[in-house]
C-alpha positions, 0 to 999 in steps of 0.5 A: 775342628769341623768335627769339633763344632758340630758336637758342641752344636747338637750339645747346646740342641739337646741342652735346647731341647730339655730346657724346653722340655723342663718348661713345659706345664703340667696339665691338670684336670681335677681328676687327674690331680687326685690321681697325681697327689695319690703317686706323688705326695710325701705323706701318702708315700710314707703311709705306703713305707709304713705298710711295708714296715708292718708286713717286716713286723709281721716276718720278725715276729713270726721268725722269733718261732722258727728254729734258731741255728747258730755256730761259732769257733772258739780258741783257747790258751793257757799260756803255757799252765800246768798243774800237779796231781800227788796221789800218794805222799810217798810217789812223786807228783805228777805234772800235768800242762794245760794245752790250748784248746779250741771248739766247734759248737753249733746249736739249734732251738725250735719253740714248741710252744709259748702263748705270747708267741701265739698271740704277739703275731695276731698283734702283729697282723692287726697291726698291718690293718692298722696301718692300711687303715690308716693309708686309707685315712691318709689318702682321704685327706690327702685327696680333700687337700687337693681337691680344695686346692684345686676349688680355690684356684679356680675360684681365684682366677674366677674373680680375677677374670670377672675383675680384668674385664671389669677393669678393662670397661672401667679403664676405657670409661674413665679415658673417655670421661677424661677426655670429655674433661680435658675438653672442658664438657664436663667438670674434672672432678667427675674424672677424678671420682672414676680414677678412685673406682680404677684404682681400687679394681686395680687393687682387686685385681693384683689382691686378687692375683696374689691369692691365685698364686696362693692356690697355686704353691698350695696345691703343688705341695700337695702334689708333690710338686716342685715350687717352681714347676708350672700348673695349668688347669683344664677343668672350670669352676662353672663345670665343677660347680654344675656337677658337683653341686647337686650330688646325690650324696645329699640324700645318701643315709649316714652308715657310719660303718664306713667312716674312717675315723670310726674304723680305725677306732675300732681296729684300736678296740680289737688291739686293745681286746688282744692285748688282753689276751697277750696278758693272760698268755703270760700265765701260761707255760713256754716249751722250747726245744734244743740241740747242740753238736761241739767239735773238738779241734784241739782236745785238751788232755782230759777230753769229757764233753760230749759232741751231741746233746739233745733237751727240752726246757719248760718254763713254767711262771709260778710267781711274779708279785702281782706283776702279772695281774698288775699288766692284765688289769691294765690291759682290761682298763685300756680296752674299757677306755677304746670302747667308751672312746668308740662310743663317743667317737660315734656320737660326735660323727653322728653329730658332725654328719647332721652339721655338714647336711645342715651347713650345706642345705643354708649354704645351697640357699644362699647360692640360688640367692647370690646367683640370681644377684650377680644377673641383677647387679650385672644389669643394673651396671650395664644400664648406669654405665649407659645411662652415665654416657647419656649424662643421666647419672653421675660417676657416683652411681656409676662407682657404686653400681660398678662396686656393687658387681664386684661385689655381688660376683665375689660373694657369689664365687664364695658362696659357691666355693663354701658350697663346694666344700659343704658337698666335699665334707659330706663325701669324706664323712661318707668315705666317698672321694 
């Protein structure tokens, strides 16, 4: 029994301890949660399976010209046939049975030479790149959707701090206004008036709180993150905003060569210019070479196949009407169609570039703006709030000016946010998240 009790003990301990182990938050700082998306994240895992498809490709395809071995063992019986073989009128006809029969056949084949072959595996292997590249895209979405993520949430709890204090100062003046009411010293709808301005803090801060949880569930899923694991955040919007702000990459010079949307554009007219190839290979003669061996397990009466047999077959195309030119003009329309497509990809990064450096440098203006109001409006605040104890101003202006930070400090987390993203954009373009 004691014996009994003191498992069932260090079971509910260990049960104890993995449940507080399963608890326990995942501490992300910005880095690390790119780093964590890039091992855990659905989409990239499939890229990474796609990889893995396409290097199988690349074996199927050159497996079609190794040699080709094949065996099998077949039994027949004629269930008890015969016939009848009469040489000459005057002599009795000769009765001849069928007996079952059964063969031993192995072959081998060995391609000598085919020009699709040839060319289907250099197909085969731009279709790997085509595949890397495409990972490579993929990360580079993958690591902006958390990075975003990553911006919003800290910008969220940003406001939502600014807005907790604030509803602490605007919670304890209105207690002390109301007690001054219930007093009689002052007036109750001065009291009124500033339980307006409390609950619409109050509104702003649970609006504001459901948009953190937002950024939360957003950024979990581009983690690859259970809904219900915990999150917390090291790193903080004013270190990030500090750092990233001023990237040098603002002055960097467009080398649309390392974009990825133009590389694989690229890679797309390379497939498409061996695919031209792959139609005139079809012009051209295939060799194949063979050998078989037949083992006679049981032997008919009359026993005339050989056992070895060794040969060639060239196949040569002679006539297909038309279809084969058909195919190649095709091929010659399709990469004529990838090279304009290039060209207009080109143009519209190019285009796109100068927009985001645009976007940025008006949004880095209004930044310094908001920054400087946030100081201005914060004390213009702290003297209303004073000025209001005193009895100089009314709970007007005191609503006012309160709704006035509020405001400032929201538009300045947006623009700073908006500014984030700008530089962010920039990165991607550049191919340099």
């Amino acid at each position: 029994m004691r014996k009994t009790f003191k498992t069932l003990l260090l079971a509910l301990l260990i049960l104890n301890k993995l449940s507080l182990f399963a608890q326990e938050p995942l501490i992300l700082s910005l880095d690390s949660a790119i780093n964590y998306s890039i091992n855990h994240n659905k989409t990239l895992i499939n890229s990474k399976l796609a990889i893995d498809k396409s290097s199988q490709k690349i074996k199927e395809t050159i497996a079609q010209g190794l040699p080709q071995i094949n065996a099998s063992v077949d039994y027949t019986n004629f269930l008890g046939a015969e016939t009848s073989i009469q040489l000459s009128p005057m002599a009795p006809p000769a009765v001849i049975e069928f007996n079952p029969t059964s063969n031993f056949k192995a072959s081998a084949s060995q391609l000598i030479f085919n020009g699709n072959y040839y060319v289907g595996v250099q197909l085969s292997k731009l279709a790997q790149t085509m595949s890397e590249l495409s990972y490579q895209k993929d990360e580079q979405n993958v690591k902006e959707q958390t990075i975003q993520a990553y911006y919003l949430i800290l910008a969220s709890e940003r406001i939502l701090s600014v807005i907790k204090e604030n509803k602490a100062n605007v919670q304890l003046i209105y207690e002390k206004t109301q007690n001054l009411a219930n007093a009689g010293m002052i007036e109750q709808t001065q009291a009124k008036k500033l339980s307006v301005m409390v609950t619409s803090v109050d509104n702003a801060l649970k609006s504001t709180e459901r948009q953190v949880e937002m950024g939360y569930n957003l950024l979990r899923l581009h983690l690859g993150l259970e809904p219900n694991q915990v999150i917390k955040l090291s790193s903080t919007f004013d270190d990030i905003a500090q750092k990233n702000i001023m990237q040098p990459v603002i002055a960097d010079i467009f080398n649309i060569q390392n974009n990825m949307d133009y590389k694989l554009i690229s890679m797309q007219g390379e497939i498409a210019k061996k695919s031209i190839k792959l139609k005139q290979a079809s012009y051209l003669p295939s060799l194949v070479a063979f050998y078989s061996y037949t083992k006679q397990i049981k032997e008919p009466v009359f026993n005339m196949t050989p056992n070895h047999v060794l040969g060639l077959t060239l196949n040569i195309p002679i006539f297909s009407g038309g279809l084969r030119l058909a195919q190649y003009n095709q091929a010659k329309i399709d990469y004529n169609v990838s090279e304009n497509t290039k060209a207009l990809v080109s143009q519209q990064l190019t285009t796109q570039e100068k927009q985001l450096r645009y976007n940025y440098n008006n949004l880095f203006e209004q930044y310094q703006n908001q920054k400087a109001n946030v100081d201005i409006a914060k004390e213009i605040l702290e003297n209303m709030t004073l000025k209001f104890q005193q009895g100089i101003v009314s709970s007007l202006e005191l609503t006012s000016a309160n709704s006035d930070y509020l405001t400032a400090e929201t538009n300045y987390t947006s623009i700073a946010l908006q500014l984030l993203n700008a530089e962010l954009s920039l990165r991607k373009i550049n191919s340099k998240l």
